[in-house]
N, C-alpha and C positions, 0 to 999 in steps of 0.2 A: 370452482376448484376448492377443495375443501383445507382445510388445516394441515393436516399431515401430507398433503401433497408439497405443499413448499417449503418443507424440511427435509431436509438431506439424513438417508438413514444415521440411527446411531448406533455407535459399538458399545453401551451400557449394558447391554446385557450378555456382551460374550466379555468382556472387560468389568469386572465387577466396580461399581461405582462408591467411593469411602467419603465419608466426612470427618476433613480433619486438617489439621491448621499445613498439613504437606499437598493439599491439594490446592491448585489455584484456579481461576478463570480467566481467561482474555476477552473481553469482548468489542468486536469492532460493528460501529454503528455506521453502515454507508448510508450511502441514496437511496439507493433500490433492492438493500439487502441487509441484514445484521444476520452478523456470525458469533458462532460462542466454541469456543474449546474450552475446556477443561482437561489439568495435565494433572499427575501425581509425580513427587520423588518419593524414592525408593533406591535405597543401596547409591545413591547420585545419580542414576537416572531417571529421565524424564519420561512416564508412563502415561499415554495417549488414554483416556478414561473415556472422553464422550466430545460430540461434537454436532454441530448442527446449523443452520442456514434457514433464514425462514424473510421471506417478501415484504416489506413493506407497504408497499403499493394500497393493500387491500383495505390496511388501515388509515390511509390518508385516503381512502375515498377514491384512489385512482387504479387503473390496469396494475396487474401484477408484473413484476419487472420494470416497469415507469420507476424512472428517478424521483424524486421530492425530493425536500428539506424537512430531514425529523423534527418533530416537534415533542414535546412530553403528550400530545396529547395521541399520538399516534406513534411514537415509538417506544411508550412505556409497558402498553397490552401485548404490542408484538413481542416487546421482551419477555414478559413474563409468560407468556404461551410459547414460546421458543423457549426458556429455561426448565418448563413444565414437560417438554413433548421431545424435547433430549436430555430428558433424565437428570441436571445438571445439580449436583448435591452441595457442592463447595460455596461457596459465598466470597470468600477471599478473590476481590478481581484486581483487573484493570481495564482502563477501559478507553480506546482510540479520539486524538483529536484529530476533525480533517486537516490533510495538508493545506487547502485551500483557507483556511484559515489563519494561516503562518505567516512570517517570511525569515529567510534563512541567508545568510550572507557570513563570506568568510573575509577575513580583515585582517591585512598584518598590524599588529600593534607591540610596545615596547616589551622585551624581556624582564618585567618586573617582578614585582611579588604581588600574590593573590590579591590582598589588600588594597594594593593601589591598583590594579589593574580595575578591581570591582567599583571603585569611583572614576576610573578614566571612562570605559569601555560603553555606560550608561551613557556619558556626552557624546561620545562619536558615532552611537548605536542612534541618536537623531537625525544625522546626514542622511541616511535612507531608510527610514521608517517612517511612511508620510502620514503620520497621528499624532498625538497628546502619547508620551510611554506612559501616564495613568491610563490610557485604554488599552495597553498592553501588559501580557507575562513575559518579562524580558528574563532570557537564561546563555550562559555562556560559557566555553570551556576551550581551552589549550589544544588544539590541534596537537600529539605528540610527531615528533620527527621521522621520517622514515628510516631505516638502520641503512648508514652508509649515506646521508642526504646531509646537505652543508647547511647551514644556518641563514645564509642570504639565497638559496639556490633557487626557491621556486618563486614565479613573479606572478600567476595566478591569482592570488588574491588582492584585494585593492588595499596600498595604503592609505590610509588615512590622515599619517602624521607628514609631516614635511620630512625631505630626502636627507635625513644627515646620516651621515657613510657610519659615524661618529655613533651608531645607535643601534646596538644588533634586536632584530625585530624576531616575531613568531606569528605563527597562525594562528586565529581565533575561531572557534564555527559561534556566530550568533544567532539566535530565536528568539524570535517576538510573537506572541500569539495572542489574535485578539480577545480581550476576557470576555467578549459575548460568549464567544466558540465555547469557553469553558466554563462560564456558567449555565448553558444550556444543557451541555452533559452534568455539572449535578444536579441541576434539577431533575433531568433523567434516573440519575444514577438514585438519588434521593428515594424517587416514588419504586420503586425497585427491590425486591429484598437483597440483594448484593451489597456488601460491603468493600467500598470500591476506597482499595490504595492506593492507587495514582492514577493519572490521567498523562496519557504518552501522544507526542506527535505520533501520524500512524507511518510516517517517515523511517521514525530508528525501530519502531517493531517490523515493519517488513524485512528493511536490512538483517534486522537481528538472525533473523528466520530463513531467509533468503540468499544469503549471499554470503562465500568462506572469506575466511581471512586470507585475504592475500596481496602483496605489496603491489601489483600490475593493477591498474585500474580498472572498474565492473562496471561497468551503466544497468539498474534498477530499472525496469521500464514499466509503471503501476498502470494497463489500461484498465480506469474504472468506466462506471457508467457515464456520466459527464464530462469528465476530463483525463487525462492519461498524465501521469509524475513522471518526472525523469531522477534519477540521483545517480549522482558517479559514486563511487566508494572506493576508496584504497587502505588496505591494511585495515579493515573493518568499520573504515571511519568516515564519515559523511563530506567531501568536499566541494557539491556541488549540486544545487534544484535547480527545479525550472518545474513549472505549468504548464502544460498543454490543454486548451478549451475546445477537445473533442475528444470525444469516449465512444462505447462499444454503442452507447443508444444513438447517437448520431447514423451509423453503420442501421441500425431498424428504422428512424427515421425515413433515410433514405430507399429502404424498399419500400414503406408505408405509402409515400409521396408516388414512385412509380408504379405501384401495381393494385393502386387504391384498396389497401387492406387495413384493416384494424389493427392499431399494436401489437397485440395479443399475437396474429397471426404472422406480421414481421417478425416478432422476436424469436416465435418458434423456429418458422423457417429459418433466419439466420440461425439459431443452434443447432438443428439440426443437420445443414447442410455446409453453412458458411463460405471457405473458399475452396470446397470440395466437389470438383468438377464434374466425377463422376457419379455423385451423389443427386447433383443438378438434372444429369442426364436421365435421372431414374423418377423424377419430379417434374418437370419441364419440357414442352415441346421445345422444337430446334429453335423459336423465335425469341419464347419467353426465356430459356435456359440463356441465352445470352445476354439478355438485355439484365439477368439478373444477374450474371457473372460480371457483365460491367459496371452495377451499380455495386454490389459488395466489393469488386477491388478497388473503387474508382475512391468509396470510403476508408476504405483501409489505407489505400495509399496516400490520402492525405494527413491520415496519425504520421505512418513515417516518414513523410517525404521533411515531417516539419522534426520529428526525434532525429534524423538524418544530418540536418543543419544546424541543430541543440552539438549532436556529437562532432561530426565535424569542427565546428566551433570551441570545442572545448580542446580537442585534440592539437589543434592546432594554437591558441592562446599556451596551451599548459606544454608543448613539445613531448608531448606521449601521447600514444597510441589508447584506445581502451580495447585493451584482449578478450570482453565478452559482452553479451548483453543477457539478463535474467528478466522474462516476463511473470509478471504474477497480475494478479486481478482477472476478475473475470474474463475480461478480452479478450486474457489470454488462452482462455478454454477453445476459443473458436477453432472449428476445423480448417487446416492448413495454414494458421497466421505463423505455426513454425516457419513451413518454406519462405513464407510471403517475407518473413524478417530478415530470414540468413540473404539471400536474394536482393532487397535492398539496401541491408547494412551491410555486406559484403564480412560480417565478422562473424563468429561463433554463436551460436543463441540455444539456449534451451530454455526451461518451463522452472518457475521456482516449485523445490520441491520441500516445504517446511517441514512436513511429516517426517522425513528423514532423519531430523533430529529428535524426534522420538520415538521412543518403543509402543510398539502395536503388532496383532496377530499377523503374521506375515504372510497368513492368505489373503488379508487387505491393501496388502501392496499395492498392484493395480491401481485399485479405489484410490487409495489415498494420495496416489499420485497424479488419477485423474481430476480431482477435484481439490489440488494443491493451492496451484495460486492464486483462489477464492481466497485461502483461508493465513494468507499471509502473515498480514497483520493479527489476526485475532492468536495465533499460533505464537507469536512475537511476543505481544504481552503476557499473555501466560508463560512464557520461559523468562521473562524478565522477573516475575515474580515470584518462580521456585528459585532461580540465582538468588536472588536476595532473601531466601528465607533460611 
């Protein structure tokens, strides 16, 4: 498969492409894929310039769509042939740390002042963080209150301090990330010509991109290739992860193993067909069409059988409901994982659509929506970076 088969077309040439301190880049470096957007402002809005998706695999020596762990020495070429071969002019980035690298914990602690909070919030940010905080980027910020929510109301979060009534508390969201995770992306970022501004958990750029403000709570559901994210969000604001250690390649595995095929060919099939029956029946004798439809749900069904009891769980600890769930990442492109979800979460579900927060030809609609919640996070970072210019 050659180079330009595993980039996603670009719109740089119906979208004319500018350099200039209004254009930014996002770049998110998965397992099994790196993505790049590039956005412009303009008049204050965000204008869709170029975009692109290009495999990893090939450069670490393995199947194309196989997950790895980027290294500089195989996600630096793919970057820079991915920024070559979707047109990408801007330099101004940002650029994704994995979730799996984090941990995230909300904590009631004292109504104080920034100051002393920034000395307390370090000593109790040890109780569960099982490392040295020199092997950590420790960050932290105020949960703000929901309009119309009391001061002692929510008990979701874990105190920390002892129970004096005498002591009116607040939420905190904390992050720890370990500094491997982020010296690995500069050195990436380093051998690169990108001029990379921040480094973001890929956490709050999905959200950012993915999911409106709204006070009812949203469960985020990231299937990547290895493992699938959960977040809840209320009123734009992160109060809740979780891990899940099975992604959309477990789902290829598992036809690989029963119908002794090479990756290559599992992964196809699964895109092509996925939990689409009648698609099966157009591929498939009466034998095999089944025994493939029970290994793709049988996969599926254990991502959500476990987001199921993440939600439930949260729903019921927190006494709310969550009113929707938003798929993004790859996984989510699979045919009929829409039905498959609404079905066993018994809630609302749609497709995150990032692109909609910016302007693009509108005969790309479609496109852009089909191939949305790849491009989540990298979508995320790049609008974090025109906001802040």
């Amino acid at each position: 498969m050659g180079l330009l088969d595993t980039i996603k077309d670009s719109i740089s040439s119906i979208v004319p492409v500018t350099v200039g301190s209004r254009s930014a880049v996002g770049l998110d470096i998965g397992t099994s894929s790196i993505k790049v957007v590039q956005l412009r402002k303009e008049k204050g809005k965000a204008l869709l310039e170029t975009y692109g998706e290009i495999a990893i695999g090939p450069y670490a020596s393995v199947e194309s769509g196989r997950a790895t762990h980027p290294s500089a020495e195989s996600a630096v070429p793919a970057i820079k042939d991915l920024l070559r071969e979707a047109n990408v002019a801007a330099l101004d980035a940002g650029v994704s740390i994995p979730f799996s690298a984090a941990m995230t914990r909300v904590i009631k602690v004292p109504r104080l002042g920034k100051e002393q909070l920034s000395k307390i919030i370090p000593i109790e940010a040890r109780k569960f963080i099982p490392m040295p905080l020199n092997e950590v980027v420790l960050n932290w910020f105020i949960i703000p209150e929901r309009p119309g929510s009391q001061a002692q109301e929510s008990n979701r979060s874990l105190n920390v301090f002892n129970k004096d009534k005498n002591i009116d508390f607040q939420d905190a969201l904390i992050v720890a990330i370990h500094k491997d995770a982020v010296a690995n992306m500069q050195s990436i970022a380093r051998q690169t010509d990108l001029q990379v501004s921040f480094f973001e958990l890929e956490t709050f750029s999905a959200i950012r991109s993915s999911v409106e403000y709204e006070l009812s709570s949203t469960m985020l559901l990231d299937i990547g290739a290895t493992s699938s994210k959960v977040y809840v969000v209320e009123a734009g604001v992160l109060h809740f992860s979780h891990l899940i250690n099975l992604g959309a390649q477990n789902i290829t595995e598992n036809i690989m193993r029963s119908f002794t095929w090479p990756f290559e060919k599992a992964e196809r099939v699964k895109k092509e067909i996925g939990l689409n029956k009648n698609s099966a029946m157009s591929v498939f004798d009466e034998k095999d069409r089944l025994m493939f439809e029970q290994v793709v749900e049988n996969a599926v069904n254990r991502i959500f059988t476990e987001v199921n009891r993440v939600m439930i769980g949260y729903e019921k600890k927190n006494n709310k409901p969550i009113s929707r769930v938003v798929l993004s990442g790859g996984g989510a492109n699979m045919h009929g994982i829409l039905d498959f979800a609404v079905k066993k979460l018994s809630v609302d579900v749609l497709k995150a659509d990032p692109f909609a927060k910016v302007h693009a030809p509108a005969f790309l609609n479609d496109v852009l929506k089909g191939i949305g919640p790849d491009f989540a996070v990298a979508t995320g970072l790049a609008l974090r970076r025109l906001e802040s210019s």
